[in-house]
Backbone as JSON, one array per atom type, in Angstrom:
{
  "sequence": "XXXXXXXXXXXXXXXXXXXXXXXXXXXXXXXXXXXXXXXXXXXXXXXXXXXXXXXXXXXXXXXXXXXXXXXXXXXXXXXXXXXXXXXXXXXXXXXXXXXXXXXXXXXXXXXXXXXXXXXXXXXXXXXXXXXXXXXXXXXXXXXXXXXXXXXXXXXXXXXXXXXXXXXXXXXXXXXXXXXXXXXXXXXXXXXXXXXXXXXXXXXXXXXXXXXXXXXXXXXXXXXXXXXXXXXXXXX",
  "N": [[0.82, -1.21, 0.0], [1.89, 0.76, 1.03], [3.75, 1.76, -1.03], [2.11, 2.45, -3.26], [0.31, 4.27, -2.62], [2.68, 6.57, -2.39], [3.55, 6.16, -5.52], [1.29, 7.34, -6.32], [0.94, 10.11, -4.95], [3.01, 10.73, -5.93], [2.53, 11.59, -8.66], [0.25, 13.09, -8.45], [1.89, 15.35, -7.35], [3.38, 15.41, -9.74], [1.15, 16.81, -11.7], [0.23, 19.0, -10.28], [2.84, 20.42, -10.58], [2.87, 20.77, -13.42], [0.49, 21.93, -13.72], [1.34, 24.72, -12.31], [3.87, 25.49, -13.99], [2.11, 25.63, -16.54], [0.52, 27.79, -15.91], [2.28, 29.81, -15.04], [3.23, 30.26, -17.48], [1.28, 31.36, -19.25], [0.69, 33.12, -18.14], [3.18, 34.92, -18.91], [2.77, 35.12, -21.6], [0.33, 36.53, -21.31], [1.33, 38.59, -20.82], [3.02, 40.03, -22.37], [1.58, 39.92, -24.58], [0.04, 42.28, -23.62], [1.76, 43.92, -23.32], [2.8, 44.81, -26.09], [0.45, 45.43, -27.26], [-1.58, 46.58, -25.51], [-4.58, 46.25, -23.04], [-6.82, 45.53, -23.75], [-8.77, 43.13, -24.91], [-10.27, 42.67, -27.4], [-9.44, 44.26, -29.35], [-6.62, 43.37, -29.35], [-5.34, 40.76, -30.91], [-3.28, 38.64, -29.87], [-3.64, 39.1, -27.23], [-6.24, 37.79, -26.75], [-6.13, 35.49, -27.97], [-4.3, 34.58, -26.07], [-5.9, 34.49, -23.99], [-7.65, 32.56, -24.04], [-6.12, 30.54, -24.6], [-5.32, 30.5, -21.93], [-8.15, 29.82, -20.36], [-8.22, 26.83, -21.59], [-6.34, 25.36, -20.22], [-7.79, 25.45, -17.8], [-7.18, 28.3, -16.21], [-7.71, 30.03, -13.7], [-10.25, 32.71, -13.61], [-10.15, 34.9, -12.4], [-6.93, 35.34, -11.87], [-6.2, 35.32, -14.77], [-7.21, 37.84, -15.39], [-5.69, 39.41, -13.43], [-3.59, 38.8, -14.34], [-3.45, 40.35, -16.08], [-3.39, 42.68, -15.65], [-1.51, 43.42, -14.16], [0.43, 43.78, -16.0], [-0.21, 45.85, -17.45], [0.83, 47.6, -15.17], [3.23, 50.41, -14.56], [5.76, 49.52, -13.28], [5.82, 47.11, -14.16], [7.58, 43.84, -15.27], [9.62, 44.3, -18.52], [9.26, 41.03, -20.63], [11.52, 39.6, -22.74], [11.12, 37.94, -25.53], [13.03, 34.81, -27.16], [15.16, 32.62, -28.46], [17.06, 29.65, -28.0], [19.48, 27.4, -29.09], [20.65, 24.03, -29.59], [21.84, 20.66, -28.35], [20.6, 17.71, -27.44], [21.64, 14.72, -25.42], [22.98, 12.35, -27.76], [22.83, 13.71, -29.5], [19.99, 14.84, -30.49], [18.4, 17.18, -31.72], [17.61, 20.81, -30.16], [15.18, 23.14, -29.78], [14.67, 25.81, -27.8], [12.67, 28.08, -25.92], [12.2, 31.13, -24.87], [11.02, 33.31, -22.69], [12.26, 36.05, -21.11], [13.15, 38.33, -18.25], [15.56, 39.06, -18.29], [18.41, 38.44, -20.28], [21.03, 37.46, -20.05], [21.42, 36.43, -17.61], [19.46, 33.94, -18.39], [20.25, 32.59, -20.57], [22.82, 31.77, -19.46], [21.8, 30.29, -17.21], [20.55, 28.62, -18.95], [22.99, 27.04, -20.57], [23.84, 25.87, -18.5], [21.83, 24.15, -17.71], [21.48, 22.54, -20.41], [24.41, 21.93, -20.3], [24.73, 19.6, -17.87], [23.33, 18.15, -18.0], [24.06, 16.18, -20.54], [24.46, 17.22, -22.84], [24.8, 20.32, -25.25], [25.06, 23.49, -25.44], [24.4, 25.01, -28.61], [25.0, 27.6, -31.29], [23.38, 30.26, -32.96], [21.05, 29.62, -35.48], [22.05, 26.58, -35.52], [20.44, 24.78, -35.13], [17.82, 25.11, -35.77], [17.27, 25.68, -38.9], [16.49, 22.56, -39.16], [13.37, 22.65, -38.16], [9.85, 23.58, -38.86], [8.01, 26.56, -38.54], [4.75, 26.1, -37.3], [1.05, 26.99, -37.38], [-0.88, 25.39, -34.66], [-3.36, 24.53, -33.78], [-5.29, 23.4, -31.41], [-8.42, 21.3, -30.8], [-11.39, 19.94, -28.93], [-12.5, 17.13, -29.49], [-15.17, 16.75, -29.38], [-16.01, 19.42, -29.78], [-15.96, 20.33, -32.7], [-17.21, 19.77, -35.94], [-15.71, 18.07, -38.28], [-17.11, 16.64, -40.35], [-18.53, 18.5, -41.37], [-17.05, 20.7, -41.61], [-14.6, 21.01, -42.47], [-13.82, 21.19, -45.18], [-14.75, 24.36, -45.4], [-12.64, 24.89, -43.12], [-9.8, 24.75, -44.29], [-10.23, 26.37, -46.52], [-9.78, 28.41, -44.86], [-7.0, 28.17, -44.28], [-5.93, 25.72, -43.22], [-3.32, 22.89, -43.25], [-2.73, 21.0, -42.69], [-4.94, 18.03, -40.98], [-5.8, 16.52, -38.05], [-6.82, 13.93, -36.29], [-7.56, 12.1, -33.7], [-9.09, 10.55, -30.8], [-8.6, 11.65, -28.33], [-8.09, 14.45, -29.52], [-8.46, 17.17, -31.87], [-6.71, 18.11, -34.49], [-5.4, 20.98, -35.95], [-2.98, 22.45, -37.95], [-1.27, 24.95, -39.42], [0.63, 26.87, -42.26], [2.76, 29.29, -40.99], [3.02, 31.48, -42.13], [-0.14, 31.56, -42.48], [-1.56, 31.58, -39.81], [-2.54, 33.65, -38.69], [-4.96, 33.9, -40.42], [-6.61, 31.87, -40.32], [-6.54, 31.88, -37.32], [-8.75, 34.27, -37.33], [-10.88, 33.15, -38.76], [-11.66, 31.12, -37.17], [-12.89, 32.78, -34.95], [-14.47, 33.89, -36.56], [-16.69, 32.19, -36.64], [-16.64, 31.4, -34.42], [-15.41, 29.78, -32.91], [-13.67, 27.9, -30.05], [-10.62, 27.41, -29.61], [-9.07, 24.91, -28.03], [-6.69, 25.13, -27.38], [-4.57, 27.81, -28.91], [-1.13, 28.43, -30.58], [1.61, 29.19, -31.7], [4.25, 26.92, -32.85], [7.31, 25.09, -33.34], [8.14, 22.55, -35.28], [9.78, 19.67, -36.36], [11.05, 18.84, -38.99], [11.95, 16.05, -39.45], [12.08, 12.74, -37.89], [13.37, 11.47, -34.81], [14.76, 8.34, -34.09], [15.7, 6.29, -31.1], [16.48, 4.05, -29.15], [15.26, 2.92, -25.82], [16.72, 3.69, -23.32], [18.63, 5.45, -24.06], [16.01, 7.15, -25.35], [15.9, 8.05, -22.4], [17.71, 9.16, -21.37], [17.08, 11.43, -23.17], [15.4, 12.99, -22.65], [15.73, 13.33, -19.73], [17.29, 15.58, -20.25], [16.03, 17.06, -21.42], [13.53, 17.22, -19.64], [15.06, 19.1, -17.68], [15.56, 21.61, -18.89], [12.98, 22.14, -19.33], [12.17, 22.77, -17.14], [13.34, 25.51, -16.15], [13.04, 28.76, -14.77], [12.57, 30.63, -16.86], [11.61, 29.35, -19.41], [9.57, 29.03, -22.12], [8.6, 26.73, -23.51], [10.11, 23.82, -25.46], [11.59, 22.07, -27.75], [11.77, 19.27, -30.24], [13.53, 16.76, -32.02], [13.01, 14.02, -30.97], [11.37, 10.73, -31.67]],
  "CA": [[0.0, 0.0, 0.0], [2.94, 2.29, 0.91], [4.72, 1.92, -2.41], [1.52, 2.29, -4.11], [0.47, 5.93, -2.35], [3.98, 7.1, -3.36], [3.07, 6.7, -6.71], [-0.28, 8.55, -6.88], [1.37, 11.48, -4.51], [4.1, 11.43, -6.84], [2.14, 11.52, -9.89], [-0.59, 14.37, -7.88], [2.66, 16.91, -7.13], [3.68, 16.36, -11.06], [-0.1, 17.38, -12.11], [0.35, 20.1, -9.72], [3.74, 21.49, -11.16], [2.89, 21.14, -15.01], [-0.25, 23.28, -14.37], [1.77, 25.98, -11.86], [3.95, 26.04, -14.89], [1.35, 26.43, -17.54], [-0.32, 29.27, -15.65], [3.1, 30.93, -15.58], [3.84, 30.49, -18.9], [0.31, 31.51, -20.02], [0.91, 34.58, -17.7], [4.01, 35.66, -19.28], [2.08, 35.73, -22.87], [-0.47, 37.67, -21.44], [2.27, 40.35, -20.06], [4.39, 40.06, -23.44], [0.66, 40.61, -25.37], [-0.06, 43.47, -23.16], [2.93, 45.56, -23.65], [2.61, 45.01, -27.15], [-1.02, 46.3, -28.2], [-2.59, 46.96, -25.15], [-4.86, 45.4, -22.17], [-8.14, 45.33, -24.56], [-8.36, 41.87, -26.06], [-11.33, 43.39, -28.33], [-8.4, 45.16, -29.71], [-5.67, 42.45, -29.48], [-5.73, 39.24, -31.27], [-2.75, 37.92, -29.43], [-4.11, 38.63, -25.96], [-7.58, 37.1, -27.12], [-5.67, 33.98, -27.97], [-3.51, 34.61, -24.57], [-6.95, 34.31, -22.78], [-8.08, 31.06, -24.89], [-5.32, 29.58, -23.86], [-5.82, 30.42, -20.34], [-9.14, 29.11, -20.6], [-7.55, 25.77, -22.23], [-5.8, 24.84, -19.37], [-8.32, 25.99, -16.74], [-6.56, 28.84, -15.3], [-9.06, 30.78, -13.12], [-10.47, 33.65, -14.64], [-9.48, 36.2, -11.34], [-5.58, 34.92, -12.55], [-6.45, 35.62, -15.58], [-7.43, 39.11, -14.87], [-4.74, 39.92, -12.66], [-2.11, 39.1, -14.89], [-3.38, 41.78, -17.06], [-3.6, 44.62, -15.01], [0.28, 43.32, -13.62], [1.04, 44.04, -17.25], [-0.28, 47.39, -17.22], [1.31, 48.9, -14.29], [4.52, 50.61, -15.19], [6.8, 48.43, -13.21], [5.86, 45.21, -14.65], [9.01, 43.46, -15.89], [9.48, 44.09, -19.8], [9.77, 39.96, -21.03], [11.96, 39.58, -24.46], [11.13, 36.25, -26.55], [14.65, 34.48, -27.1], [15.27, 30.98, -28.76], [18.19, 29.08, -27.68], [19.79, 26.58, -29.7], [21.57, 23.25, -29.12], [21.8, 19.11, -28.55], [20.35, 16.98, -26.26], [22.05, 13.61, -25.74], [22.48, 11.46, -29.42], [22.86, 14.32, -30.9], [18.86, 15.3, -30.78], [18.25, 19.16, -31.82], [16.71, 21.1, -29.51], [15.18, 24.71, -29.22], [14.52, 26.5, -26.24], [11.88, 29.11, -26.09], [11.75, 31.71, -23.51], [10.15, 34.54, -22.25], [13.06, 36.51, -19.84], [13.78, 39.95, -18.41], [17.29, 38.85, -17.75], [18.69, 37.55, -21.1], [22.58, 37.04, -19.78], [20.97, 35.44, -17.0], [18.82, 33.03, -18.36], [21.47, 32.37, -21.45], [24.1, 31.36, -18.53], [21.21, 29.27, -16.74], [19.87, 27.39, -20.46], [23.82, 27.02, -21.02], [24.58, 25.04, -17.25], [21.38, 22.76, -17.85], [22.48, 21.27, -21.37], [26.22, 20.8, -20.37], [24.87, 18.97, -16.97], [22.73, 16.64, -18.65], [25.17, 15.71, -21.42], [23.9, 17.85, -24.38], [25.57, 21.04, -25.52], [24.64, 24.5, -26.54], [24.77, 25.5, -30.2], [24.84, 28.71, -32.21], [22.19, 30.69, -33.45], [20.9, 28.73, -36.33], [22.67, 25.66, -35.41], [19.38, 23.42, -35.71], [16.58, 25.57, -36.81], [16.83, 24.98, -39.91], [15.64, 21.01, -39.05], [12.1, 23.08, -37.91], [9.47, 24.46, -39.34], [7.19, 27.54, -37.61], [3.63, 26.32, -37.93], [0.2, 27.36, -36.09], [-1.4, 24.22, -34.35], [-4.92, 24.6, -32.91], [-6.27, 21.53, -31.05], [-9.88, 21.14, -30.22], [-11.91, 18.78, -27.76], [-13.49, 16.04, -30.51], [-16.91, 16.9, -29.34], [-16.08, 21.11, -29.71], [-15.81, 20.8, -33.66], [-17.5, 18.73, -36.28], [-15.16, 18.04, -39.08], [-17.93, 16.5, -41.28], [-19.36, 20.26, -41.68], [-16.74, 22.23, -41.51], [-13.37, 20.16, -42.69], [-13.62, 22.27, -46.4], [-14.31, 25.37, -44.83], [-10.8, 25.04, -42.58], [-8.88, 24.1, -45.63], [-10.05, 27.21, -47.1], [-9.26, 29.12, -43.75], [-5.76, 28.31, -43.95], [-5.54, 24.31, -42.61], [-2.49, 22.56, -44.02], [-2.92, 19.14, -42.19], [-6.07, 17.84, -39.72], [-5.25, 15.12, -37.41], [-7.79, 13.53, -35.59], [-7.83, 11.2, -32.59], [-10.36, 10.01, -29.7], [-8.56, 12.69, -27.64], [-8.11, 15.67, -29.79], [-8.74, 17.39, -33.19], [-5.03, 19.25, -34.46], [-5.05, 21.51, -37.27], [-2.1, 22.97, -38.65], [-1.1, 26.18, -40.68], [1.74, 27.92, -42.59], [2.97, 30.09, -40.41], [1.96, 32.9, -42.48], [-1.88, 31.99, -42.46], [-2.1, 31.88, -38.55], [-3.41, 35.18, -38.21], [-5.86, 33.71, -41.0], [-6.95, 30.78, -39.12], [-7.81, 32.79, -36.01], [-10.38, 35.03, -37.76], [-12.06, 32.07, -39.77], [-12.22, 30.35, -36.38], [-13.51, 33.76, -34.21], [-15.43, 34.26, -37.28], [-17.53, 30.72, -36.44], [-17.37, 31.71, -32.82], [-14.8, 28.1, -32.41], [-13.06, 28.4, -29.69], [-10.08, 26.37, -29.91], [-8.18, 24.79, -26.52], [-5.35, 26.31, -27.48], [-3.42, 28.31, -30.75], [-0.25, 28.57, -30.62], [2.86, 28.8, -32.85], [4.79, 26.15, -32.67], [8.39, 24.48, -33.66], [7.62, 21.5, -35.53], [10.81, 19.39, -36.47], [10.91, 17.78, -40.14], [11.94, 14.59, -39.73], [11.52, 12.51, -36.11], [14.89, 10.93, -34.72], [14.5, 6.89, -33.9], [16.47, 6.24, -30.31], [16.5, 3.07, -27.77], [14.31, 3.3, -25.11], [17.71, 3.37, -22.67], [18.84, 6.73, -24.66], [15.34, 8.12, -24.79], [15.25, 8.38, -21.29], [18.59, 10.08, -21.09], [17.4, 12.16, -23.72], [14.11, 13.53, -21.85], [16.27, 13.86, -18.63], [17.79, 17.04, -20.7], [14.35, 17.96, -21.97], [12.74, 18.12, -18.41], [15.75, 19.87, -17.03], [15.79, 22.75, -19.74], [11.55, 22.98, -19.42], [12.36, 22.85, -15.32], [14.09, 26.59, -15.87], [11.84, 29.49, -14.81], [12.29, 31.54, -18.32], [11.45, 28.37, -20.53], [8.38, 28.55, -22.04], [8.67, 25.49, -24.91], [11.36, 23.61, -25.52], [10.95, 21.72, -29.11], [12.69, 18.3, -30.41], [12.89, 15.89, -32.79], [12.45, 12.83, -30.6], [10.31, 10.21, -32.08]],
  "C": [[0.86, 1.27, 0.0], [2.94, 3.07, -0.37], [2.93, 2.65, -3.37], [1.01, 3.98, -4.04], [1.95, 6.72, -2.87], [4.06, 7.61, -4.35], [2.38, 7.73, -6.98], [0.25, 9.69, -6.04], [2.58, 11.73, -5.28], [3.59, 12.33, -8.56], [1.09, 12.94, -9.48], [0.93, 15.54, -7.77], [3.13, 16.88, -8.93], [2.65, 17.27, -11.82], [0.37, 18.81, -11.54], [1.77, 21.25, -10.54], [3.49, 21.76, -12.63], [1.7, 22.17, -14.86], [0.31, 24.39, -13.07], [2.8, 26.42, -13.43], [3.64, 26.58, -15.95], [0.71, 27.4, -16.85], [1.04, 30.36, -15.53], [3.66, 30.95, -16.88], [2.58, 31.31, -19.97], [0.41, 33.31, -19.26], [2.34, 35.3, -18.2], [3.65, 36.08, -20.97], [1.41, 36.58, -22.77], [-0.06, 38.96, -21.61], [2.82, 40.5, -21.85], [3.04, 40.63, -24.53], [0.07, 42.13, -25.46], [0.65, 44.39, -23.67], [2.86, 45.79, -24.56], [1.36, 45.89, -27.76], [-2.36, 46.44, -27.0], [-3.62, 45.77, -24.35], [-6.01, 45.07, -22.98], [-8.6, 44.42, -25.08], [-9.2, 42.21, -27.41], [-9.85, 43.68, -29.35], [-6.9, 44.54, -30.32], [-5.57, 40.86, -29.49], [-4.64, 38.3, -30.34], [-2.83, 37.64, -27.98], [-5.42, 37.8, -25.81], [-6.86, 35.54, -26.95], [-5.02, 33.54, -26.82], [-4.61, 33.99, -23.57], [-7.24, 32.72, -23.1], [-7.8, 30.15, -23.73], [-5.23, 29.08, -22.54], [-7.14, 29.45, -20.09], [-8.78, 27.22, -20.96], [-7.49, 24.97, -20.97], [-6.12, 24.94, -17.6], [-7.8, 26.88, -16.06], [-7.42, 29.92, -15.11], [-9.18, 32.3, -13.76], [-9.68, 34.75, -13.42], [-7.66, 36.11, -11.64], [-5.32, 35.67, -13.78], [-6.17, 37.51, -15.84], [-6.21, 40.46, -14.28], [-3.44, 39.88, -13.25], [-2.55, 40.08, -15.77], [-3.32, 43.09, -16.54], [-2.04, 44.46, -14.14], [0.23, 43.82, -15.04], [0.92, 45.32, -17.48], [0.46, 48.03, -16.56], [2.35, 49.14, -15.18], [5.88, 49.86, -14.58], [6.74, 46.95, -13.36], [7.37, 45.04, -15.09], [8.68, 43.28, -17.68], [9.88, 42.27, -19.75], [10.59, 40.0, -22.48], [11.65, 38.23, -24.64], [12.61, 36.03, -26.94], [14.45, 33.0, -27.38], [16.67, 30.75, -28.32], [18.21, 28.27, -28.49], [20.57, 25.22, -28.93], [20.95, 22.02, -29.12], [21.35, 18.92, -27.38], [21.3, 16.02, -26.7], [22.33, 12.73, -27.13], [22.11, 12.37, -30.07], [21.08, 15.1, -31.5], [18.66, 17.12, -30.57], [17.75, 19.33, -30.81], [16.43, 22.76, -29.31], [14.13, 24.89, -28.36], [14.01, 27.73, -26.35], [11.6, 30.12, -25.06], [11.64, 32.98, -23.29], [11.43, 35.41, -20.94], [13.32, 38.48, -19.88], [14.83, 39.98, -17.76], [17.95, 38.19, -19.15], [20.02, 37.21, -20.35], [21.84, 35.97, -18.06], [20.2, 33.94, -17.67], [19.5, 31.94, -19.64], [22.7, 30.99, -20.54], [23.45, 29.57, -18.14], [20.8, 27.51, -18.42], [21.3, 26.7, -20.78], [24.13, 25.56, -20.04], [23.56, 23.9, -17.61], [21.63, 21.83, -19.34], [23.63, 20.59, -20.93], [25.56, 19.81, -18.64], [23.82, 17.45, -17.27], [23.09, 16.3, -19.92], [24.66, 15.89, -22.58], [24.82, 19.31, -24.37], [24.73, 22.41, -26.22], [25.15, 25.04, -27.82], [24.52, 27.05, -30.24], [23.69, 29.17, -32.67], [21.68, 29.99, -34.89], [21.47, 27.14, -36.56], [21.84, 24.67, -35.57], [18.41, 23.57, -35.93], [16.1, 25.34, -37.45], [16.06, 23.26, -40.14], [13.96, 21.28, -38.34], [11.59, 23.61, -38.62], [8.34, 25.36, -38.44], [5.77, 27.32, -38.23], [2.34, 26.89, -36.73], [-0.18, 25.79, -35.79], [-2.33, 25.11, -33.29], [-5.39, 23.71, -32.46], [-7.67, 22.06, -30.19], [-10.42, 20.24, -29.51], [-12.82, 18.5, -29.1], [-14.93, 16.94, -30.5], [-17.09, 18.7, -29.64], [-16.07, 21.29, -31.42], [-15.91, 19.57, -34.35], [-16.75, 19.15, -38.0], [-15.9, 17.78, -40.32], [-18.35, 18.02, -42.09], [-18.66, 20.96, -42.0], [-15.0, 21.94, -42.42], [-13.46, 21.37, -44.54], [-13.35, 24.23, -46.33], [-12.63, 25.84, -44.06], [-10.33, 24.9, -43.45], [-9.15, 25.78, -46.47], [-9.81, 28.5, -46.1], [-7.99, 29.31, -43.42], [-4.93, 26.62, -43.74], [-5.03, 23.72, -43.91], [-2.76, 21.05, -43.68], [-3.85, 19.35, -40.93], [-5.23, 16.39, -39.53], [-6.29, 15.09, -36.52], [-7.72, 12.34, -35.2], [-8.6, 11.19, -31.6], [-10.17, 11.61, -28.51], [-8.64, 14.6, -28.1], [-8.34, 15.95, -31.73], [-7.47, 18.63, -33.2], [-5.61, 19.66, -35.84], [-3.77, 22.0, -37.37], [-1.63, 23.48, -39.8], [0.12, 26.23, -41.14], [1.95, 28.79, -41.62], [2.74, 31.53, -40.85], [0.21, 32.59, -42.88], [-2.71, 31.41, -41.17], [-3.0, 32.65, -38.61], [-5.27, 34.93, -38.8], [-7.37, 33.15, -40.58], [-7.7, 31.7, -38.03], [-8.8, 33.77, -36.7], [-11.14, 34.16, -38.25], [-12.59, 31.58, -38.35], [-13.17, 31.43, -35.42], [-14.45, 33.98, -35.07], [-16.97, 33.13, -37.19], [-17.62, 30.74, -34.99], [-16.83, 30.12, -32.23], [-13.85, 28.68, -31.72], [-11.82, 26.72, -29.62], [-9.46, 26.38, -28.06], [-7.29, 25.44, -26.1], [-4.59, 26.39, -28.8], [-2.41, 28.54, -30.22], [0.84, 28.22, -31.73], [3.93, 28.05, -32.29], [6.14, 25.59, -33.37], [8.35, 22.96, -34.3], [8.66, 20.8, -37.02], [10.02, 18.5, -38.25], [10.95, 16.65, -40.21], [12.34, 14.23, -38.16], [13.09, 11.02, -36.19], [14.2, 9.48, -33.85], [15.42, 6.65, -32.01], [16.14, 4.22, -29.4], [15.43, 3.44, -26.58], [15.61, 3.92, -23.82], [18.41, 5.36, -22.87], [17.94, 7.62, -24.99], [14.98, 8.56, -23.42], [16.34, 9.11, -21.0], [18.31, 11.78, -22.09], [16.49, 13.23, -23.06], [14.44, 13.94, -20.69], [16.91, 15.37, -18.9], [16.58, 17.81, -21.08], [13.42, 18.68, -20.96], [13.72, 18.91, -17.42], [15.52, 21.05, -17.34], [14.17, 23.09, -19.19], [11.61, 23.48, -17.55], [12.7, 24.59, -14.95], [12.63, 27.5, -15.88], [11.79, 30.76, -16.01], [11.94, 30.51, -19.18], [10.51, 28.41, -21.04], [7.85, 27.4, -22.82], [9.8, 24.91, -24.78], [10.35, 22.28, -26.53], [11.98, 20.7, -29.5], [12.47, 17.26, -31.15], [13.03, 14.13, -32.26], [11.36, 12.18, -31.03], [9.69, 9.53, -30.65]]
}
């Protein structure tokens, strides 16, 4: 019985940290939408989608709220967007997405967790190029009926649908995001969550022995408190 509680309180504090980190990662879009165009979402498509997202991942609406009017004051912390480059283990690409108002800090920090879990930071373009920048929208099955509407998306922008028991993915060009979200606000669909995404060309084969060393670098790097993605071509 011990061993067996263990588990489920181990498995209850990871629940717990993946959504403290998605509510700060969903609160540093809001701030980064804010500064940009303003607390209004009426006004700003990328805080609209900021909220979505919030919404997505249940993060209470008073949260919600409050990170926008932090974004307003005048001593909020400006965030800069910043990719990092570099290897995990076997040689697997990896970029590193993050939201910081410290770049030489968080540079130093993204730098110590590759070399300590036996991957290496690269150069600015050093594995980019093996990505491409698309939108991905996923929906709850039962929130969007493909029968009806599957031509319409396609002429909205949708490059590839994927559909499974758990979710419905579309995916854009990266230039007909913007598209996408009006066809879908225009239908009043709200998606789980949009976001632009890193989405590797071709998917790297490993051992099971060497994917677990490789994921030990993956949840180190997402572990950092500027990270907000971190993108890879692990199959």
């Amino acid at each position: 019985m011990g061993r067996v509680f263990e588990k489920r309180k181990h498995k209850m504090f990871a629940r717990f940290d993946r959504m403290a980190k998605g509510f700060t990662r969903i609160g540093k879009d809001i701030a980064i939408a804010v500064k940009l165009s303003g607390p209004n979402p009426d006004n700003n498509p990328r805080l609209r989608m900021a909220i979505q997202n919030a919404k997505g991942i249940n993060m209470p609406k008073d949260r919600v709220d409050a990170a926008i009017k932090r974004a307003t004051a005048k001593e909020e912390k400006d965030f800069q967007e910043v990719i990092y480059e570099g290897y995990a283990p076997h040689g697997v690409p990896v970029l590193v997405e993050c939201a910081t108002d410290n770049p030489t800090r968080t540079v130093a920090n993204i730098r110590l967790r590759f070399s300590k879990n036996a991957g290496n930071m690269g150069n600015s373009g050093s594995v980019s190029f093996m990505f491409e920048r698309k939108g991905v929208f996923k929906f709850e099955p039962s929130k969007l009926n493909l029968d009806d509407l599957e031509l319409d998306l396609i002429d909205g922008g949708a490059e590839e649908i994927q559909r499974d028991d758990d979710a419905i993915i579309i995916y854009t060009k990266f230039t007909e995001f913007g598209h996408m979200q009006k066809f879908l606000e225009s239908r009043n669909l709200g998606a789980k969550s949009s976001e632009l995404q890193y989405i590797p060309s071709t998917m790297k084969e490993l051992s099971e022995a060497d994917q677990d060393e490789v994921m030990e670098c993956i949840t180190a790097l997402e572990e950092d408190e500027d990270v907000q993605n971190v993108y890879h071509n692990l199959a």
